[in-house]
PDB file of N, CA, C, O and CB in Angstrom:
ATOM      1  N   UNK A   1      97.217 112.390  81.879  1.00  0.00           N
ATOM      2  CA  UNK A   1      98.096 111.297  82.257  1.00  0.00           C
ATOM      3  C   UNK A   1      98.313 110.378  81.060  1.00  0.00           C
ATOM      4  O   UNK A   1      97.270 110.058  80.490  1.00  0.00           O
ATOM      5  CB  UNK A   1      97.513 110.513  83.450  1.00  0.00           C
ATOM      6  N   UNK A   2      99.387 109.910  80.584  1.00  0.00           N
ATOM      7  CA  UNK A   2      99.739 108.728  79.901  1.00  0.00           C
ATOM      8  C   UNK A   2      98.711 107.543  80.160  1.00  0.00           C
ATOM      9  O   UNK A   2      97.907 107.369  81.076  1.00  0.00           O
ATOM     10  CB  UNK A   2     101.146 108.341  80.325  1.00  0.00           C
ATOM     11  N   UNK A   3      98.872 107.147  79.570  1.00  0.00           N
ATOM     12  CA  UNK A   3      98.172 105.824  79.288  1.00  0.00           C
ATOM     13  C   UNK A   3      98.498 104.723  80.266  1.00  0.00           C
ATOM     14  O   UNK A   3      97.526 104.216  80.827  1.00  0.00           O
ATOM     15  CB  UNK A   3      98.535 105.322  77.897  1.00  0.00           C
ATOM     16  N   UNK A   4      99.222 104.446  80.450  1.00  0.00           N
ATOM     17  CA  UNK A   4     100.207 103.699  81.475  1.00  0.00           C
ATOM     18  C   UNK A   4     100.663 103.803  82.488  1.00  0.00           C
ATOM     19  O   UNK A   4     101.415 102.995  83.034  1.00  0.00           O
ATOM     20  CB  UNK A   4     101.023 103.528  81.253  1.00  0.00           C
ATOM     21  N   UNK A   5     100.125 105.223  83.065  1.00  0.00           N
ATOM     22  CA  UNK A   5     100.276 106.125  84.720  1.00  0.00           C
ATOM     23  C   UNK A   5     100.241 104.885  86.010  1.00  0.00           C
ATOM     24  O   UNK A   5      99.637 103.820  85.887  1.00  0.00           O
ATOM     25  CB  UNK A   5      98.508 107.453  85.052  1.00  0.00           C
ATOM     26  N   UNK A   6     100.732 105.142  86.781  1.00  0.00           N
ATOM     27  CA  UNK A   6     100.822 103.970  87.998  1.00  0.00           C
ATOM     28  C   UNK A   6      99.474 103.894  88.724  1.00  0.00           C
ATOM     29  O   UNK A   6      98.910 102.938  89.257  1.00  0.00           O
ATOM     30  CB  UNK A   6     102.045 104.340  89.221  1.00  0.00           C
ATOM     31  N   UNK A   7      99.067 105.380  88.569  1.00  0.00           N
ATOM     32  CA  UNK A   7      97.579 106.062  89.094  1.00  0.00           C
ATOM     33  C   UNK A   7      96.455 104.847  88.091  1.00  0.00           C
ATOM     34  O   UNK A   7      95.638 104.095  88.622  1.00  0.00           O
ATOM     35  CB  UNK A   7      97.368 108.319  88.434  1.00  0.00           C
ATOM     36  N   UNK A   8      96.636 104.918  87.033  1.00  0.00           N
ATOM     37  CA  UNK A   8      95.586 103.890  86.640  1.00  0.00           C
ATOM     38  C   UNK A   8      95.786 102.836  86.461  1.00  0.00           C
ATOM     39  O   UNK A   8      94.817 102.146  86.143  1.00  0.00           O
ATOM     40  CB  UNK A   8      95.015 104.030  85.749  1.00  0.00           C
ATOM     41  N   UNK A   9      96.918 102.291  86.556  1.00  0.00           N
ATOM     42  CA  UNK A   9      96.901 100.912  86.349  1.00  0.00           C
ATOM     43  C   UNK A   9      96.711 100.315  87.712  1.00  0.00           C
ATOM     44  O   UNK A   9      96.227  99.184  87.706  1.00  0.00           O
ATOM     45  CB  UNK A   9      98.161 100.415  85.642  1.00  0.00           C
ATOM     46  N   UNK A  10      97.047 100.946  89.105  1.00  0.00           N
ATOM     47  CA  UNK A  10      96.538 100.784  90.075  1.00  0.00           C
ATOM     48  C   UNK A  10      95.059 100.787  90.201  1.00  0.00           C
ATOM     49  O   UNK A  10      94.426  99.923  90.808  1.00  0.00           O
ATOM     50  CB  UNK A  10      97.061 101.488  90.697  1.00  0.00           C
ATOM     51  N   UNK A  11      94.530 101.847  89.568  1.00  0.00           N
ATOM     52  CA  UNK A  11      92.914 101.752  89.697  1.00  0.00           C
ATOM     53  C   UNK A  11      92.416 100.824  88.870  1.00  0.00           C
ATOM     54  O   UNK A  11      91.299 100.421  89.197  1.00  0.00           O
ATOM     55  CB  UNK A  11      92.149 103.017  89.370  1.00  0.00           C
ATOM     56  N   UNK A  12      92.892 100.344  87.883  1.00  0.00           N
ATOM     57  CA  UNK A  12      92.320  99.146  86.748  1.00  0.00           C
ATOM     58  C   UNK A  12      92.351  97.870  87.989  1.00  0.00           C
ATOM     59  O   UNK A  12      91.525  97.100  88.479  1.00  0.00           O
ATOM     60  CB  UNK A  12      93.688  98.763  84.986  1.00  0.00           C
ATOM     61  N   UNK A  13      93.681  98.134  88.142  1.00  0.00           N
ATOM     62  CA  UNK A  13      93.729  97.029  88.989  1.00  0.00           C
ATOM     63  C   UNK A  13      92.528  96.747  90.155  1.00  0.00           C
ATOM     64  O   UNK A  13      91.893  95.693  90.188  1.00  0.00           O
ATOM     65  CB  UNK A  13      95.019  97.181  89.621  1.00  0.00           C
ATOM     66  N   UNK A  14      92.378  97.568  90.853  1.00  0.00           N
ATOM     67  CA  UNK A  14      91.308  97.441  92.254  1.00  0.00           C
ATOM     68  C   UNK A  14      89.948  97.715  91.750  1.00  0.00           C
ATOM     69  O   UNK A  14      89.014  97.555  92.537  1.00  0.00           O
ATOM     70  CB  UNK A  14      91.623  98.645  93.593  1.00  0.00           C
ATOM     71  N   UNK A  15      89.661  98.188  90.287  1.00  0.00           N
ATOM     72  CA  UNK A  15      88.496  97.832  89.277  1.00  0.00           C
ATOM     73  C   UNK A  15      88.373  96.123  89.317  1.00  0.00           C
ATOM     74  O   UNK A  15      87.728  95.133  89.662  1.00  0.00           O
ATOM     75  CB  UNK A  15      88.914  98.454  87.547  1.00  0.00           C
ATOM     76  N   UNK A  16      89.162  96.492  88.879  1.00  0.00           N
ATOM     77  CA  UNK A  16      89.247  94.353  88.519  1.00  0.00           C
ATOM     78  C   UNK A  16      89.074  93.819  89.591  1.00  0.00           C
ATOM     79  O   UNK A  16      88.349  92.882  89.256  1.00  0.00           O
ATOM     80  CB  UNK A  16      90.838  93.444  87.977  1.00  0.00           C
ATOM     81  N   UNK A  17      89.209  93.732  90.619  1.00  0.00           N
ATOM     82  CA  UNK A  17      89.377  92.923  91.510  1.00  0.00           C
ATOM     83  C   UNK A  17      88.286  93.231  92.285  1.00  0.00           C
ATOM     84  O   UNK A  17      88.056  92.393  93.157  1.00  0.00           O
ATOM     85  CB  UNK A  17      90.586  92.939  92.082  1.00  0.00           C
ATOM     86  N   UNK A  18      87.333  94.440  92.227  1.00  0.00           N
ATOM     87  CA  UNK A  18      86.117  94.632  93.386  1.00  0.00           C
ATOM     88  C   UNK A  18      84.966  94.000  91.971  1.00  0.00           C
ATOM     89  O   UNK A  18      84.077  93.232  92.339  1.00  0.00           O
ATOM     90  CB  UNK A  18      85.779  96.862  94.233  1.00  0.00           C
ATOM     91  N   UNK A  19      84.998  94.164  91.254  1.00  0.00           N
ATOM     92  CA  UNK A  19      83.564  94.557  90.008  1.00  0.00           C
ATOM     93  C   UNK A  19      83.743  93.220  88.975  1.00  0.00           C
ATOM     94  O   UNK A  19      84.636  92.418  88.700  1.00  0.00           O
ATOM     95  CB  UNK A  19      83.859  96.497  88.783  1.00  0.00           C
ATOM     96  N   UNK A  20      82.343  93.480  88.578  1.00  0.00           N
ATOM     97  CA  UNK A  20      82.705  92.529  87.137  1.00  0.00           C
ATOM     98  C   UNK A  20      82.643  93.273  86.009  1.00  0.00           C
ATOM     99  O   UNK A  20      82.073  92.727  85.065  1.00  0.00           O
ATOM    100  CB  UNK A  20      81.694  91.298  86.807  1.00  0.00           C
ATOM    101  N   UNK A  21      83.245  94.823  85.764  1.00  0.00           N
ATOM    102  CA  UNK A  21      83.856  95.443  84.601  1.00  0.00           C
ATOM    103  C   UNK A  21      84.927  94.829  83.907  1.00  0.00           C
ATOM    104  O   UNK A  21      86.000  94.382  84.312  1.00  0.00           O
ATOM    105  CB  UNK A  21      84.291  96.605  84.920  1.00  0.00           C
ATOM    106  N   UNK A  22      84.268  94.918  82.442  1.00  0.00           N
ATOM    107  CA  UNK A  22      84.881  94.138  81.258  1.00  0.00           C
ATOM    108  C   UNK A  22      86.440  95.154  80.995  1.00  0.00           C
ATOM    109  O   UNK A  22      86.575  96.333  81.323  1.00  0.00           O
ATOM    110  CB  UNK A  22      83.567  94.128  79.658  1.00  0.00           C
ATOM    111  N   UNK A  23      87.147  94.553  80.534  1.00  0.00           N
ATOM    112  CA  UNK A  23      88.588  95.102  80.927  1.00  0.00           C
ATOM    113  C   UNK A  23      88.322  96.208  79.214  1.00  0.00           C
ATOM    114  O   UNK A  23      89.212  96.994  78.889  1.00  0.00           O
ATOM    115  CB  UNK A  23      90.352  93.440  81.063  1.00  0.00           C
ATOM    116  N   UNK A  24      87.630  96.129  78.748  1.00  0.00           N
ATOM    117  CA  UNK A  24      87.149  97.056  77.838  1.00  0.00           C
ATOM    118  C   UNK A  24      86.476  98.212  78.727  1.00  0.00           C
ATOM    119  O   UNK A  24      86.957  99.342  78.639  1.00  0.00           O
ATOM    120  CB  UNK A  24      86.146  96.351  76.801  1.00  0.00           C
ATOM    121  N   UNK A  25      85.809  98.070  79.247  1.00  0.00           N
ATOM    122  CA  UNK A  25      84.586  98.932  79.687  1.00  0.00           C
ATOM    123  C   UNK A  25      86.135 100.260  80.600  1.00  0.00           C
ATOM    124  O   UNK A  25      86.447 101.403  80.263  1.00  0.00           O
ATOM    125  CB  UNK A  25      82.936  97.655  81.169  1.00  0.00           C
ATOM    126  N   UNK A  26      86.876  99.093  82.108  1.00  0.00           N
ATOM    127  CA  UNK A  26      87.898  99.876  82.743  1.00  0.00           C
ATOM    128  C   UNK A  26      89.189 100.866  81.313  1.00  0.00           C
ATOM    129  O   UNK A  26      89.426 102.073  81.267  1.00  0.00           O
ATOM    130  CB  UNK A  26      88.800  98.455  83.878  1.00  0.00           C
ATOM    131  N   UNK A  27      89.666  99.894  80.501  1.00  0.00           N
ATOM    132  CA  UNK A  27      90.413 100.830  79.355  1.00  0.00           C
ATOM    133  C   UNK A  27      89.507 102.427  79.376  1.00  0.00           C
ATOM    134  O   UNK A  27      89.725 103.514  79.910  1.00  0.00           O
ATOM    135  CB  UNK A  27      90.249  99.901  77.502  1.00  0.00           C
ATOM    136  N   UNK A  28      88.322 101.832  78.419  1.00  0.00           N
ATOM    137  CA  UNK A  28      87.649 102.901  77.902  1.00  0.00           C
ATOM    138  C   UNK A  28      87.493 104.200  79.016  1.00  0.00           C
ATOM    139  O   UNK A  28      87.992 105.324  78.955  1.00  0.00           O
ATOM    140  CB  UNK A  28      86.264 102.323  77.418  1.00  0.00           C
ATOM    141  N   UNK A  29      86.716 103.671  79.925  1.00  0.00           N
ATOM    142  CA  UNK A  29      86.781 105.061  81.130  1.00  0.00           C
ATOM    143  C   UNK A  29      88.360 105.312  81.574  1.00  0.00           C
ATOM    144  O   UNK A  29      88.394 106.391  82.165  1.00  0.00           O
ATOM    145  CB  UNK A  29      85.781 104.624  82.844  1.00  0.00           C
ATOM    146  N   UNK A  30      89.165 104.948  81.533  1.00  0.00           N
ATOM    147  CA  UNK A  30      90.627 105.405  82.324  1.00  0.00           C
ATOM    148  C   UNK A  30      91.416 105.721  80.876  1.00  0.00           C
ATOM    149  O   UNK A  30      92.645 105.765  80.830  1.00  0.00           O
ATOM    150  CB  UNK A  30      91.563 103.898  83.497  1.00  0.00           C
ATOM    151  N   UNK A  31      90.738 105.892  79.936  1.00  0.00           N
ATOM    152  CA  UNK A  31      91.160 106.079  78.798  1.00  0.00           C
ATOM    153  C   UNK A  31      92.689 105.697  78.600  1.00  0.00           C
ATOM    154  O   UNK A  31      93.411 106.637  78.271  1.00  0.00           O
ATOM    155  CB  UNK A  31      90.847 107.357  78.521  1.00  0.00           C
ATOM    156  N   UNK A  32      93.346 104.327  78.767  1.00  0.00           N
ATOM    157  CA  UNK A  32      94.569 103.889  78.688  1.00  0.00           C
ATOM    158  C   UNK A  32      94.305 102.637  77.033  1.00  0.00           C
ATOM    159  O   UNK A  32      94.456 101.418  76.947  1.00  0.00           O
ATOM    160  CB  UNK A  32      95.041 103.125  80.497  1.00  0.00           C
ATOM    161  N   UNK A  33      93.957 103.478  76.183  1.00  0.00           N
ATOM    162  CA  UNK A  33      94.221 102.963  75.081  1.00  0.00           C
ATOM    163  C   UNK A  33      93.293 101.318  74.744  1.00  0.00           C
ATOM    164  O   UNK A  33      92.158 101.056  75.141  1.00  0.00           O
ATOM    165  CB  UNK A  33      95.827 102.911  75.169  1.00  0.00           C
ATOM    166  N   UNK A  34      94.151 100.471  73.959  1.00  0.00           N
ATOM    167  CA  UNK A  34      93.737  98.770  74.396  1.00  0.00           C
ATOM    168  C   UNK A  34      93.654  98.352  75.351  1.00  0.00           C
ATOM    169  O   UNK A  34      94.600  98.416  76.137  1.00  0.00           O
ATOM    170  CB  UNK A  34      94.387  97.820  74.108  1.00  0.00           C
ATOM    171  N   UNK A  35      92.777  97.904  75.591  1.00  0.00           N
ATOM    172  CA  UNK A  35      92.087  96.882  76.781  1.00  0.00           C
ATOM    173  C   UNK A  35      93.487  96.131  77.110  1.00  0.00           C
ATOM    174  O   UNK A  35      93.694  95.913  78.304  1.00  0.00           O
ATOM    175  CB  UNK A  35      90.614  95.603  76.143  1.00  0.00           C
ATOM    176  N   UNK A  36      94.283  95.793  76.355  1.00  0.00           N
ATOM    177  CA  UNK A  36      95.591  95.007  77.265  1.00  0.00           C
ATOM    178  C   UNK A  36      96.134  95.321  77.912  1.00  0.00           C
ATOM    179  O   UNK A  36      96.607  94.541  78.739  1.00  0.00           O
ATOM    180  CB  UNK A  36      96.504  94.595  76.943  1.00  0.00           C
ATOM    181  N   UNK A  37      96.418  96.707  77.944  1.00  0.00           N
ATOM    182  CA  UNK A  37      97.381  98.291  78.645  1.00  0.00           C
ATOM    183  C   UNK A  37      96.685  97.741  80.218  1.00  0.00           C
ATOM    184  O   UNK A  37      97.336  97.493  81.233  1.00  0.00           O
ATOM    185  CB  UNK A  37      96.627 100.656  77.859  1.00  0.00           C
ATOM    186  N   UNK A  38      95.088  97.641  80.040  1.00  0.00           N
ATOM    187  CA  UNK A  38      94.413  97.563  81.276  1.00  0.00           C
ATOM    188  C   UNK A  38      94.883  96.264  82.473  1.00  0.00           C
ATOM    189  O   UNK A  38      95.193  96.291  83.664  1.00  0.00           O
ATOM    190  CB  UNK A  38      92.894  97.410  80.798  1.00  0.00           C
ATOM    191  N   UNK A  39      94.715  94.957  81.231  1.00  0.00           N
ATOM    192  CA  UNK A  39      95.071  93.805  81.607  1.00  0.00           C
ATOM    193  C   UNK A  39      96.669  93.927  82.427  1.00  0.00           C
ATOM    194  O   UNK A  39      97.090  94.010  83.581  1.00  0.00           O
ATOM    195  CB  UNK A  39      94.986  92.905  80.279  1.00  0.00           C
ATOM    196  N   UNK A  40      97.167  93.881  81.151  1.00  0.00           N
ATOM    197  CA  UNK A  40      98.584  93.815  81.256  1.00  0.00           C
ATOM    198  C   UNK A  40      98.995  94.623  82.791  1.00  0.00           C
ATOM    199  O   UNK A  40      99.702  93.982  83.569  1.00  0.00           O
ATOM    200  CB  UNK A  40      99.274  94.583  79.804  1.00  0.00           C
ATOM    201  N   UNK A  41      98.521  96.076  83.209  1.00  0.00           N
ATOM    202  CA  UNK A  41      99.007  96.589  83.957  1.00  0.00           C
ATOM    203  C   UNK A  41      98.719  96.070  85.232  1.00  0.00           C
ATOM    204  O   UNK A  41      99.361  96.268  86.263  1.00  0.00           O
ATOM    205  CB  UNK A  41      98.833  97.647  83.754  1.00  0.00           C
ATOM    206  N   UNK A  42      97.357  95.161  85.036  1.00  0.00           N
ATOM    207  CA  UNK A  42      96.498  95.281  86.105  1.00  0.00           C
ATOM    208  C   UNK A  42      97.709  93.666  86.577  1.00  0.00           C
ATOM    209  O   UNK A  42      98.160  93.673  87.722  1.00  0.00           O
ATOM    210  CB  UNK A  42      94.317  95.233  85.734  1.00  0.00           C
ATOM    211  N   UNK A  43      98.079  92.523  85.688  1.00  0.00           N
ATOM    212  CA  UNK A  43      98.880  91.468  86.067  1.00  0.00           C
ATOM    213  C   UNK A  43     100.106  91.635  86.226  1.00  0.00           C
ATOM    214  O   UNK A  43     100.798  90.692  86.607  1.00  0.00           O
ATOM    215  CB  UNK A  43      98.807  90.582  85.363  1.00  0.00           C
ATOM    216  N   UNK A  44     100.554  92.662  86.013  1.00  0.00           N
ATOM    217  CA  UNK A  44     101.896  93.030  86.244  1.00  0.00           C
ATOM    218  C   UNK A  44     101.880  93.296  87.911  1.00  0.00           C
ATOM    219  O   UNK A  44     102.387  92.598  88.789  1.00  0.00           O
ATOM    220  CB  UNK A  44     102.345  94.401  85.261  1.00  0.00           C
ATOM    221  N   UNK A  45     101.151  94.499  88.030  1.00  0.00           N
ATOM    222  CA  UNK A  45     100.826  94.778  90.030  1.00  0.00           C
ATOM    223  C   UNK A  45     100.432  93.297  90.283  1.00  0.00           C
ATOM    224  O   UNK A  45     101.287  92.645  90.883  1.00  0.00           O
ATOM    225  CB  UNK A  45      99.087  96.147  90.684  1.00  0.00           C
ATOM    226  N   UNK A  46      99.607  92.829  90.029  1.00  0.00           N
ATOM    227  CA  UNK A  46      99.136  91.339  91.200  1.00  0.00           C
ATOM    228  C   UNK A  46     100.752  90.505  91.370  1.00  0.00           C
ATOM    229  O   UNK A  46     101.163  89.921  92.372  1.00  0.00           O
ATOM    230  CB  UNK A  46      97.572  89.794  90.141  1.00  0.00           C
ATOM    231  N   UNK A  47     101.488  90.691  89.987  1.00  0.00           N
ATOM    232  CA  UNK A  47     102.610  89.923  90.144  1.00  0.00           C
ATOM    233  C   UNK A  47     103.836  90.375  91.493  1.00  0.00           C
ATOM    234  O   UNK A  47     104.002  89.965  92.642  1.00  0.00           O
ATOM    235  CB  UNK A  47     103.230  90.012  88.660  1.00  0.00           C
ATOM    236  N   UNK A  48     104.430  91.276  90.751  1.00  0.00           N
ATOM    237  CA  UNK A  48     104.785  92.234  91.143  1.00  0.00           C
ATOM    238  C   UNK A  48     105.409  93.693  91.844  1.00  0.00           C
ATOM    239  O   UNK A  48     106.162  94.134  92.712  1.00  0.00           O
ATOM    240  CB  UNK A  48     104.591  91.992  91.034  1.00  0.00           C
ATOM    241  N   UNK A  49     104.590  94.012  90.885  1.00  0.00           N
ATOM    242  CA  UNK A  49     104.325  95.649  91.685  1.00  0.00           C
ATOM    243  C   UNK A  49     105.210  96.769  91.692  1.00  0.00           C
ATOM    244  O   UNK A  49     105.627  96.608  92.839  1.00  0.00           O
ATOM    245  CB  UNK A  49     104.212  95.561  93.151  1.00  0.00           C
ATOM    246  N   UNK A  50     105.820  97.794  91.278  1.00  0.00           N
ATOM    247  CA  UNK A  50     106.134  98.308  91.513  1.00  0.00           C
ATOM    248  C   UNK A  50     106.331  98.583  93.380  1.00  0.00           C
ATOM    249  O   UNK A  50     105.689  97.975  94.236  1.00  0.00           O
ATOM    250  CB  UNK A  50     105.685  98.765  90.646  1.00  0.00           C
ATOM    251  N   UNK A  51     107.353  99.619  93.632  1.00  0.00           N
ATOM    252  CA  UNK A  51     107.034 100.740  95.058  1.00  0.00           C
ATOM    253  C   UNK A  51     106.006 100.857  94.847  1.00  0.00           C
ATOM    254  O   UNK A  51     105.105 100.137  95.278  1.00  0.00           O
ATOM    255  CB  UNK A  51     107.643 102.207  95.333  1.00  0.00           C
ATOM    256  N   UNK A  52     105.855 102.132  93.872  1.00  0.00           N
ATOM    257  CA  UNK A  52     104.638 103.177  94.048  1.00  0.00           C
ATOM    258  C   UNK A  52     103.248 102.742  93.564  1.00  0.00           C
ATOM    259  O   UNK A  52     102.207 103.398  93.601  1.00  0.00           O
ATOM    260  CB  UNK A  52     104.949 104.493  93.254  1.00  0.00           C
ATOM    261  N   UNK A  53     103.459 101.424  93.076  1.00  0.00           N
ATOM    262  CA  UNK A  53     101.990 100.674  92.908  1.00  0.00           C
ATOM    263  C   UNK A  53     101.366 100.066  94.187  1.00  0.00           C
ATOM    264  O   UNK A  53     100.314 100.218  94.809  1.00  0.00           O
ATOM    265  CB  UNK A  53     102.113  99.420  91.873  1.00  0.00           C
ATOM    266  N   UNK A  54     102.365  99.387  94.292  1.00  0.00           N
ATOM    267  CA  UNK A  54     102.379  98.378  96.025  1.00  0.00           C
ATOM    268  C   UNK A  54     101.310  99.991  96.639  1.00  0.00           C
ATOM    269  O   UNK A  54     100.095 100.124  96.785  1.00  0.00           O
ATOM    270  CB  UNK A  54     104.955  98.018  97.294  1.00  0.00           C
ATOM    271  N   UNK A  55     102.384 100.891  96.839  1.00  0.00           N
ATOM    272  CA  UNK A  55     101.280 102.074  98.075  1.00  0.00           C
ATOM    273  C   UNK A  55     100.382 102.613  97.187  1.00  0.00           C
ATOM    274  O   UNK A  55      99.473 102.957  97.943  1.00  0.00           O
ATOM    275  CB  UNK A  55     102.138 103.673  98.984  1.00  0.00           C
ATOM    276  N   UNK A  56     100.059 102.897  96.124  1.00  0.00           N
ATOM    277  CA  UNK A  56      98.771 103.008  95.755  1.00  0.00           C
ATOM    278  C   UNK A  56      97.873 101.962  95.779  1.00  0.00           C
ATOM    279  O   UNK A  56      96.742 102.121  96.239  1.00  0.00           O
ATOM    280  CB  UNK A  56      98.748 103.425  94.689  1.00  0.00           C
ATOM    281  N   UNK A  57      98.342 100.665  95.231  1.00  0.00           N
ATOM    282  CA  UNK A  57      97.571  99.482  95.942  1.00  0.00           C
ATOM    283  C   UNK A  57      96.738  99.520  97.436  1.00  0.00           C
ATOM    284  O   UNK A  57      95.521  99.602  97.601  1.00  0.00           O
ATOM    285  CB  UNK A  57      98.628  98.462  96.129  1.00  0.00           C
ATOM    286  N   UNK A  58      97.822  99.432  98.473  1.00  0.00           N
ATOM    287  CA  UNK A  58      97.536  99.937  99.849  1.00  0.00           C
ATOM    288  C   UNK A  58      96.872 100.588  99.802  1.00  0.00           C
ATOM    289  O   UNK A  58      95.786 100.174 100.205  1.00  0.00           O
ATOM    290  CB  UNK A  58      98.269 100.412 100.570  1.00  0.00           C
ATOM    291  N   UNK A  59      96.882 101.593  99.474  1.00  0.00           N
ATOM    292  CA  UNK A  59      96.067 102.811  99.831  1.00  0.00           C
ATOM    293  C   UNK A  59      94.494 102.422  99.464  1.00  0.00           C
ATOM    294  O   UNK A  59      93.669 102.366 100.376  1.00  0.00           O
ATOM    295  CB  UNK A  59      96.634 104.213  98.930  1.00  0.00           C
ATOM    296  N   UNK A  60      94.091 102.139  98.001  1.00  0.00           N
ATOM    297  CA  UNK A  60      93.106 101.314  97.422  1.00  0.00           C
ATOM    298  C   UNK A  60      92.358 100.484  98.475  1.00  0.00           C
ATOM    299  O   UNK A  60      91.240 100.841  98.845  1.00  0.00           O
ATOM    300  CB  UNK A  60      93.737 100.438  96.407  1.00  0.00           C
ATOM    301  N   UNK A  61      92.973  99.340  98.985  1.00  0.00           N
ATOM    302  CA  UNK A  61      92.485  98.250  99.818  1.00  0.00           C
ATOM    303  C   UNK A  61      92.134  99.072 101.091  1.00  0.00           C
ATOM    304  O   UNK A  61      91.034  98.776 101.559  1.00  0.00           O
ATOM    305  CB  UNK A  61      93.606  96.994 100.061  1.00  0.00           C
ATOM    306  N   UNK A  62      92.634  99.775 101.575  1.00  0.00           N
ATOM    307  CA  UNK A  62      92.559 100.779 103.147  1.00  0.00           C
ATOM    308  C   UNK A  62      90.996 101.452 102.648  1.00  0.00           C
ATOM    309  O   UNK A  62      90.003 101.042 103.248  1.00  0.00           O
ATOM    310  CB  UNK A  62      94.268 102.439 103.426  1.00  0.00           C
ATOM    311  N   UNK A  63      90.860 102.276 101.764  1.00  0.00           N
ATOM    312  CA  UNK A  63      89.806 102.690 101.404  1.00  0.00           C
ATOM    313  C   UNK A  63      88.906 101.512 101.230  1.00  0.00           C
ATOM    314  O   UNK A  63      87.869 101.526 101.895  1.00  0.00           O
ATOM    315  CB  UNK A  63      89.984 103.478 100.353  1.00  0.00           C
ATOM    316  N   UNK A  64      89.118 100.553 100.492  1.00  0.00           N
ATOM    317  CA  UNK A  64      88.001  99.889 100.441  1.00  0.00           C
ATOM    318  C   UNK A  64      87.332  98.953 101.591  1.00  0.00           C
ATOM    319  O   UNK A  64      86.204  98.502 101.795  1.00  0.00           O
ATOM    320  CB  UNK A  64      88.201  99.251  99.440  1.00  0.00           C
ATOM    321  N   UNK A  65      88.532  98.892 102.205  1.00  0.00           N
ATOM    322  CA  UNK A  65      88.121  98.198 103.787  1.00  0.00           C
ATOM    323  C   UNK A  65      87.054  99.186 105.117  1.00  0.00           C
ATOM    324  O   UNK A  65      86.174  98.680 105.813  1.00  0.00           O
ATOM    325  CB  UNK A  65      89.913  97.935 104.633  1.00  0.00           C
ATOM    326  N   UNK A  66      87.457 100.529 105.136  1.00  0.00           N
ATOM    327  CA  UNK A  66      86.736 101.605 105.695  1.00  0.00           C
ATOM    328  C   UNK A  66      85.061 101.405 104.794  1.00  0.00           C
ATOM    329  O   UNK A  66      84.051 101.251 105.481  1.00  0.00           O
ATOM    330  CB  UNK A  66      87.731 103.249 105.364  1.00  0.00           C
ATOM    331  N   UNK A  67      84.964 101.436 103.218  1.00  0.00           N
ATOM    332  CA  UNK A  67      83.790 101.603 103.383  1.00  0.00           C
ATOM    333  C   UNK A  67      83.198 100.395 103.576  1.00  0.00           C
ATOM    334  O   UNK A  67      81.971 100.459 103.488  1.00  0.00           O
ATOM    335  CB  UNK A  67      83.308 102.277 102.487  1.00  0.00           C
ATOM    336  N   UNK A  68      83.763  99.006 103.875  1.00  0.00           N
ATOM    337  CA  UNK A  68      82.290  97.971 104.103  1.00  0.00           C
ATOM    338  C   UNK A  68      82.814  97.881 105.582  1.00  0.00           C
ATOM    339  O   UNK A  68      82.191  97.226 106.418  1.00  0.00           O
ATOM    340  CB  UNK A  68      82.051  96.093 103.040  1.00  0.00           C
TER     341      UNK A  68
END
């Protein structure tokens, strides 16, 4: 996947928002280059959003609501 996939900047995103992973630490494992790619993608969705972020978003929060 590109660096910039909707797939990870959605997951950076719902990284960020459950954890206290350093936006270095989320880059490095989702391998999307500079830590800003991470940022940047992750404030762009909170703003936002694409469609297909919005329902990967959704989808994210649905899962995370089932497991607590």
């Amino acid at each position: 996947m590109r660096k910039g996939a909707p797939e990870k900047v959605a997951l950076a995103w719902w990284i960020r928002e459950r954890t206290t992973a350093s936006l270095r630490w989320v880059s490095e494992r989702l391998r999307m280059g500079h830590s800003g790619n991470a940022s940047q993608g992750a404030r762009k969705l909170s703003r936002t959003g694409a469609r297909q972020l919005k329902q990967m978003k959704s989808v994210l929060e649905r899962i995370s609501e089932k497991e607590q």
